[in-house]
C-alpha positions as CSV (number, residue, x, y, z in Angstrom):
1,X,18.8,-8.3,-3.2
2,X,16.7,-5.3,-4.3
3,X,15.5,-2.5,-1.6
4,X,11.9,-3.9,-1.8
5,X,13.3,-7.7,-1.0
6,X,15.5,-5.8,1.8
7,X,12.6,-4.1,3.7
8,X,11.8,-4.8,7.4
9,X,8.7,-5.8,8.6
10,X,8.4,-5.5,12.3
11,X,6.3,-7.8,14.9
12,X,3.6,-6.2,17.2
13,X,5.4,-4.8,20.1
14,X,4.4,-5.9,23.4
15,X,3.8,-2.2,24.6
16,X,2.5,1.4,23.4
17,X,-0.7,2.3,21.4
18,X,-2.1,-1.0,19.3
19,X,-5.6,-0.7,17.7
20,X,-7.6,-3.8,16.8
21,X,-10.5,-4.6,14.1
22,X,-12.7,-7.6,13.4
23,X,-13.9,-8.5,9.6
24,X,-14.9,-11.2,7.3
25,X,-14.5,-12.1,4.2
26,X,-17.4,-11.2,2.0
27,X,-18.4,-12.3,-1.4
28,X,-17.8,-9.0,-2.6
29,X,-14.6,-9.2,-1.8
30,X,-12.6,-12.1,-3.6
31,X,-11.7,-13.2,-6.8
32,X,-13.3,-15.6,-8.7
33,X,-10.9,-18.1,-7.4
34,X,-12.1,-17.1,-4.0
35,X,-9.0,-15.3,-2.6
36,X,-9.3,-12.2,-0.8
37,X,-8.7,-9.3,-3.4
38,X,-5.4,-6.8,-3.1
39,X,-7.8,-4.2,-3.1
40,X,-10.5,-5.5,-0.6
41,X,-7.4,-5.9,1.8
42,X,-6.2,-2.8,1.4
43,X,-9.5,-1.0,1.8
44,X,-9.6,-3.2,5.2
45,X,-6.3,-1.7,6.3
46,X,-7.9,1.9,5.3
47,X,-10.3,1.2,7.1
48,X,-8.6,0.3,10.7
49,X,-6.5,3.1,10.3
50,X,-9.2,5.7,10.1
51,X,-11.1,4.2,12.7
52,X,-7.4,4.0,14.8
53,X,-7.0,7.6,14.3
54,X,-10.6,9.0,15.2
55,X,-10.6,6.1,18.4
56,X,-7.1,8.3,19.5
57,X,-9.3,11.6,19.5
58,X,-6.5,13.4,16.9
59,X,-8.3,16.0,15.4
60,X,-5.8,17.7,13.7
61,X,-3.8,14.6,12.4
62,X,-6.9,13.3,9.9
63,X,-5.0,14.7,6.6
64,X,-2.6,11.8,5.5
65,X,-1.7,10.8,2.2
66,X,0.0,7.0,1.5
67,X,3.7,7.4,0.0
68,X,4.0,3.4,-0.3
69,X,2.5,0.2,1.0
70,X,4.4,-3.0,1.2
71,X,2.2,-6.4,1.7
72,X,3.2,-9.9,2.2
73,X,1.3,-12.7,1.5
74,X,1.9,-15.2,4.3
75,X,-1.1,-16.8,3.6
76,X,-4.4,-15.8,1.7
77,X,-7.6,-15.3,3.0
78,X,-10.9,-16.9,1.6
79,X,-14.6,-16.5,1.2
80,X,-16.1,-16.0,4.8
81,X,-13.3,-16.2,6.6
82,X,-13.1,-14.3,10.0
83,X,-10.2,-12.1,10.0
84,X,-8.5,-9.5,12.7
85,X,-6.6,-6.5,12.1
86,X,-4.2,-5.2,14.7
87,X,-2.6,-1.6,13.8
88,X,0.3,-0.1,15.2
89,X,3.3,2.3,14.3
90,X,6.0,0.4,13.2
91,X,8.8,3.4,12.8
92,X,8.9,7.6,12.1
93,X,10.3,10.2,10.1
94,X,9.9,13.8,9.5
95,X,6.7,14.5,8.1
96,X,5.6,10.9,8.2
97,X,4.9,7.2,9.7
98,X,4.7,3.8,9.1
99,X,1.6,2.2,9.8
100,X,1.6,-1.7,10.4
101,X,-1.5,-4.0,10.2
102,X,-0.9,-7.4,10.8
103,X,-4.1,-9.3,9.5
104,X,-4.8,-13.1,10.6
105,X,-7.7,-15.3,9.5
106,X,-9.2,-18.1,11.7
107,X,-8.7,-20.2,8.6
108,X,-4.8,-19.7,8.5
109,X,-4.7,-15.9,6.7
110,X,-1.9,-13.7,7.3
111,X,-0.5,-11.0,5.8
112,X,2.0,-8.5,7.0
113,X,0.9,-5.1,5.9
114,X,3.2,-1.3,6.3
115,X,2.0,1.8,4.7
116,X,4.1,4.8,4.6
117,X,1.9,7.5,5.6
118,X,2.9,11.6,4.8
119,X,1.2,14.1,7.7
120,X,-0.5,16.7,5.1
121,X,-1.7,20.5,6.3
122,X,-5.3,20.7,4.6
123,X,-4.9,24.0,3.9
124,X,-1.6,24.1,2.3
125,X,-1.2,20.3,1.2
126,X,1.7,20.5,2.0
127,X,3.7,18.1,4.0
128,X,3.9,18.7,8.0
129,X,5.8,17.6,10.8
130,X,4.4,15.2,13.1
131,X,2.3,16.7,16.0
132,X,3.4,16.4,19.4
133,X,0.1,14.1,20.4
134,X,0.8,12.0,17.9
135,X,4.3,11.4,18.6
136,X,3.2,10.9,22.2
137,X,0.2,8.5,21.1
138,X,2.0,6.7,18.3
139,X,5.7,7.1,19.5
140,X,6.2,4.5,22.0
141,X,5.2,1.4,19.9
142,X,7.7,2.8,16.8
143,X,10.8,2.0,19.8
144,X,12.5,4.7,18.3
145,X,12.8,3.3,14.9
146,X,13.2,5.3,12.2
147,X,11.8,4.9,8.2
148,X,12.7,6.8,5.1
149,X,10.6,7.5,2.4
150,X,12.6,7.1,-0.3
151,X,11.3,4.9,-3.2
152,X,11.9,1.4,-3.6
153,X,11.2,0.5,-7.4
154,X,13.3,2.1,-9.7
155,X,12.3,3.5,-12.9
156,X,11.7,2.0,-16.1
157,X,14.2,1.7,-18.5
158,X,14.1,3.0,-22.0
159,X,13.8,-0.4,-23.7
160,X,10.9,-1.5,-21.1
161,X,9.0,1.5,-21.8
162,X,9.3,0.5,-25.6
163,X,8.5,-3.1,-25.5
164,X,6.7,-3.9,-22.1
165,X,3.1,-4.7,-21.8
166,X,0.3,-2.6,-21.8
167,X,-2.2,-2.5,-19.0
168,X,-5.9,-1.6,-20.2
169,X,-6.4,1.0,-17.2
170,X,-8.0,3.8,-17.5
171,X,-9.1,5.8,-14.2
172,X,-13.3,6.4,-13.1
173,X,-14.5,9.7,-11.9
174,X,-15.3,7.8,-8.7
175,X,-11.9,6.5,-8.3
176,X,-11.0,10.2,-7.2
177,X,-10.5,11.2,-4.0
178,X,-10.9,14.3,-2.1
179,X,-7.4,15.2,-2.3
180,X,-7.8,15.0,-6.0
181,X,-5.7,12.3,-7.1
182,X,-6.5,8.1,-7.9
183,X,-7.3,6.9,-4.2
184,X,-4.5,4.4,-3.2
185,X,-7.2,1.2,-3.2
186,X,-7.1,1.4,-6.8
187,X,-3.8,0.6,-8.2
188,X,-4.3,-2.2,-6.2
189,X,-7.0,-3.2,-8.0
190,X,-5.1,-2.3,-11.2
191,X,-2.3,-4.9,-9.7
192,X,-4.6,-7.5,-9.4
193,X,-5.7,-6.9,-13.1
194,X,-2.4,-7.0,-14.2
195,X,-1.8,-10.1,-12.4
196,X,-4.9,-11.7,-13.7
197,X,-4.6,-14.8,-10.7
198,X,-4.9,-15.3,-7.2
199,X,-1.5,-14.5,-5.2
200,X,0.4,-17.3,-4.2
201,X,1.5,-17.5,-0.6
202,X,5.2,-16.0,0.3
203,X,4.4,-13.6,-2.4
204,X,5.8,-9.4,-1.1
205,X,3.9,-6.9,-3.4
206,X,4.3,-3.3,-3.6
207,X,3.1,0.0,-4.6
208,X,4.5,3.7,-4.2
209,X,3.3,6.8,-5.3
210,X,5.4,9.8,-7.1
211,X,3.1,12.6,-7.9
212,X,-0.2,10.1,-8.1
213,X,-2.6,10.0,-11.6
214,X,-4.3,13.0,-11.7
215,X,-8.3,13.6,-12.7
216,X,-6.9,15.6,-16.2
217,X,-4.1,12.5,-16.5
218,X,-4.7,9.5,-19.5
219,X,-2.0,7.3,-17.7
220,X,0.2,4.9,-19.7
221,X,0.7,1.6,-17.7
222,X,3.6,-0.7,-18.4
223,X,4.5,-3.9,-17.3
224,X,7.1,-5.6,-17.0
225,X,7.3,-9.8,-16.5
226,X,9.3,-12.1,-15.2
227,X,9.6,-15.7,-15.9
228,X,9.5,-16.5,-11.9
229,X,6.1,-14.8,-11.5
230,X,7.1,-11.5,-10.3
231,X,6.6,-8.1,-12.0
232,X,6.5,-4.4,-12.1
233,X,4.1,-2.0,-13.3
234,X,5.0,2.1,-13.9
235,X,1.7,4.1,-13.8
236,X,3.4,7.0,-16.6
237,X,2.3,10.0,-18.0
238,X,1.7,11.5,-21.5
239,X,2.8,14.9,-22.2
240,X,3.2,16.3,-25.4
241,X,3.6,13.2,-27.4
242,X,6.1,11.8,-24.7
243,X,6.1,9.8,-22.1
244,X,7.7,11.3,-18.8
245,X,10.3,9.1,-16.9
246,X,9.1,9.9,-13.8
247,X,6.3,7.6,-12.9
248,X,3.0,9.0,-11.1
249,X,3.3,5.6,-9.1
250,X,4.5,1.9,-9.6
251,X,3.7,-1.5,-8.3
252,X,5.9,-4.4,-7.8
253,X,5.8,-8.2,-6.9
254,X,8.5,-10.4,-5.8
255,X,7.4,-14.2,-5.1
256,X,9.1,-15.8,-2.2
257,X,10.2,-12.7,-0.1
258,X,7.1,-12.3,2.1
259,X,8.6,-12.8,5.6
260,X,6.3,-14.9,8.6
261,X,6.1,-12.3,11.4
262,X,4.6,-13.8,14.6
């Protein structure tokens, strides 16, 4: 069992702070199969967790930059189907938390979504600890569970990086974000493309960031397949001639480890 196939997803607790979101499915947001994009969902999840953290009033907690997401796909959502998002803390660390959205459709979607989330000082950008009204706010549904942020997906070997696949990806100014790096929604998007098909339920996908693509960077994007669907994709960088073995992030998919969560 790898760490990714290893990790926890916890339920909804029955007490402390839990945010919830109504959305649909839009045309704009599926593939031409119909299914609910990785990036759509992950904008969605984005999306509840900004308007969690302005509902909770923390001004000085609005500076947060993902470290990984893990997603399983209990079930897909489709074209027009109603779908709610609760949010909650699932677990803390140091500088950071894990943010859990549980998403279910009133056509049978589901999917179990934690982002690791790193607490940044905009002036510095630098990590921070975790404020003491956040840890009161959040704190209580976490049950005292803690999370590490240590990365899942190894690296690439030396014979992957020779003879894996290459993605055609290359980043848009827009895709940029104020923190100057590749906003998180679009290596999903770069997933999908490398998937080139709809998900199939039970699926667990992945992605984690090291340093992130940067606006100067022309990233080089293996991938590597498997014959039983899954794969993983290394987001590397060029520098002088050479490809660094430290990846500026990386995506993963493992069919069948996606784990019902009621």
């Amino acid at each position: 069992m790898t760490l990714l196939e290893n990790f926890e997803m916890v339920p909804v607790p029955t007490a402390g702070r839990r945010y919830r979101r109504c959305d649909r499915v839009r045309l704009g947001d599926v593939t031409r199969g119909g299914q609910l994009r990785l990036d759509a969902l992950i904008r969605s999840t984005q999306l509840i967790s900004n308007d969690d953290t302005n509902d909770a009033g923390l001004e000085d907690d609005l500076a947060w930059i993902a470290r990984s997401t893990v997603v399983d796909v209990i079930h897909p959502a489709g074209l027009n189907e109603s779908i709610s998002l609760t949010t909650f803390c699932g677990g803390l660390g140091r500088t950071w938390a894990e943010r859990r959205i549980q998403v279910v459709g009133d056509s049978g979607a589901h999917y179990e979504v934690a982002t690791l989330w790193v607490s940044i000082d905009p002036g510095s950008m630098r990590p921070r600890r975790l404020s003491e009204q956040f840890l009161e706010l959040y704190g209580p549904a976490a049950q005292g569970r803690r999370v590490s942020a240590r990365q899942r997906i190894s690296r690439p070997s030396a014979v992957v990086v020779a003879t894996g696949d290459r993605l055609d990806w290359t980043p848009r100014w827009g895709d940029i974000d104020p923190f100057g790096h590749v906003n998180n929604v679009i290596y999903w998007s770069a997933l999908q493309h490398a998937l080139a098909a709809d998900v199939p339920p039970g699926h667990r996908l992945s992605v984690e960031h090291g340093a992130g693509v940067l606006p100067e960077d022309r990233p080089v994007v293996v991938v590597d397949r498997r014959r039983s669907g899954g794969l993983n994709l290394w987001w590397l960088t060029e520098r002088a001639g050479e490809l660094s073995d430290a990846y500026s992030a990386a995506a993963a998919v493992v069919p069948g480890a996606a784990v019902t969560i009621s």
